[in-house]
C-alpha positions as CSV (number, residue, x, y, z in Angstrom):
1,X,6.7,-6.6,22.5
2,X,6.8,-3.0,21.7
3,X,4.0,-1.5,24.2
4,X,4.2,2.1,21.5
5,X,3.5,-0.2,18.3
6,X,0.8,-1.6,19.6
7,X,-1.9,0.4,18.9
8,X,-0.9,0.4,15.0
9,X,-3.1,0.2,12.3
10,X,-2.0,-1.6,8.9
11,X,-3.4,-2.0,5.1
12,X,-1.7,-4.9,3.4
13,X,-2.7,-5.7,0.0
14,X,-1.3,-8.7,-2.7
15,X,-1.2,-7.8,-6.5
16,X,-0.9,-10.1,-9.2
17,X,-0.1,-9.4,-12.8
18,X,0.2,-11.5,-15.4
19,X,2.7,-9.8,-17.4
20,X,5.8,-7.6,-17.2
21,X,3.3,-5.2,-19.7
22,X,0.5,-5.1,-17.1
23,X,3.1,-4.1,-14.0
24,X,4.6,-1.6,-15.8
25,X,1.5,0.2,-16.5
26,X,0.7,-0.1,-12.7
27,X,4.4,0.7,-11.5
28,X,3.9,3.8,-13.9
29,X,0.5,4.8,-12.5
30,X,1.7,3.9,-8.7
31,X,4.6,6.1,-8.9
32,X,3.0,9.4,-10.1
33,X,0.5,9.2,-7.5
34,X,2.3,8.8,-4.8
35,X,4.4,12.0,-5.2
36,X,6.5,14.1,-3.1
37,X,3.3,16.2,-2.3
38,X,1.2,12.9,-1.5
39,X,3.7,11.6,0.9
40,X,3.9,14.8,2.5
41,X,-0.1,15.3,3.1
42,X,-0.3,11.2,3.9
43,X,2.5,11.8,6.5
44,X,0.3,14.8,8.1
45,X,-2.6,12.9,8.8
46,X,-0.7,9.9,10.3
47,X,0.3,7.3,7.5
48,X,3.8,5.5,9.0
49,X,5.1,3.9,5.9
50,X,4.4,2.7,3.2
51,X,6.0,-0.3,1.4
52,X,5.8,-1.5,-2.3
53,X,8.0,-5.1,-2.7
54,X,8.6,-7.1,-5.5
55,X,7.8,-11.1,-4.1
56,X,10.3,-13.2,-5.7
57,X,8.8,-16.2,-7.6
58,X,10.4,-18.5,-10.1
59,X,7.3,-18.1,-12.8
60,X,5.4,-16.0,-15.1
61,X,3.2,-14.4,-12.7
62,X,4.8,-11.3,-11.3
63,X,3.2,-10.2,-7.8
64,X,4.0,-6.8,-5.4
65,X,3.1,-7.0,-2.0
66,X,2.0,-3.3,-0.6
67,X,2.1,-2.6,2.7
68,X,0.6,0.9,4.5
69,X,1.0,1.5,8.6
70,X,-0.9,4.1,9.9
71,X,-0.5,5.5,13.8
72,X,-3.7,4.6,14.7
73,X,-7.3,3.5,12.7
74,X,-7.9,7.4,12.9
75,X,-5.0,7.8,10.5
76,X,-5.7,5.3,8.0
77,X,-10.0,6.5,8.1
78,X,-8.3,10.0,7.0
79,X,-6.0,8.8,4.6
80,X,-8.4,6.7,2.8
81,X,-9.5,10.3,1.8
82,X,-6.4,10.2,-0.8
83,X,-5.9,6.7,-1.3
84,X,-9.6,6.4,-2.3
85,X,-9.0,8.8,-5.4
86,X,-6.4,6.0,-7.1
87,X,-9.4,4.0,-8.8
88,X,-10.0,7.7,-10.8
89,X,-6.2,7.7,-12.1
90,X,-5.4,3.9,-11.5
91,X,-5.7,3.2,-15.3
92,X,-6.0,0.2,-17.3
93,X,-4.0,-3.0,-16.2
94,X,-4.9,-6.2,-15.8
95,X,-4.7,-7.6,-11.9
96,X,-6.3,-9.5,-9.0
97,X,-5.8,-7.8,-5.8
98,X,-6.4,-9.3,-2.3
99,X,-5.7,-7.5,1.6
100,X,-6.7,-7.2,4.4
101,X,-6.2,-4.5,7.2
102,X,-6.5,-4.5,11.4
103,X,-4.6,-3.0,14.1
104,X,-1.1,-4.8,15.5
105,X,-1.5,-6.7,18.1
106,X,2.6,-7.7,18.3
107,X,5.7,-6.2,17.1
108,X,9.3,-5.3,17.8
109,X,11.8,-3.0,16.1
């Protein structure tokens, strides 16, 4: 157990889209947001990482699995600041999201 990761806060959320069309348009969107200057200013007020994976499925259905740490709750409560604005520039695209979020209670690494 890692005693310094412990008090970790993490965001994870599950997309699903039904169509190579629809991801695109989200990939698109996704990217521009989350610029070089957005990064920086996310970094500043405590945001870890943040992860964006493709889940590897033998179907139609093509899902991303989005993964934000955060030093502490603190962090994440003043990042939501900038990850609040994506439903403004989020645009079109049809998806189902799910997540969930909480503070680490194990790790290593």
């Amino acid at each position: 157990m890692d005693e310094n990761n412990k008090k970790k806060f993490v965001s994870v959320v599950l997309l699903s889209f039904p169509s190579q069309v629809q991801y695109d348009l989200w990939y698109e969107k996704y990217t521009t947001f989350y610029s070089i200057k957005a990064v920086e200013y996310l970094k500043n007020n405590g945001q870890l990482s943040q992860f964006a994976t493709v889940i590897e499925e033998k179907n139609d259905l093509i899902r991303v699995s989005l993964i934000w740490t955060y030093k502490d709750k603190k962090a994440y409560e003043n990042c939501q600041k900038f990850h609040g604005q994506w439903a403004k520039i989020g645009g079109e695209f049809i998806g189902k999201a799910s997540g969930y979020r909480g503070e680490t209670i194990w790790s290593f690494g």
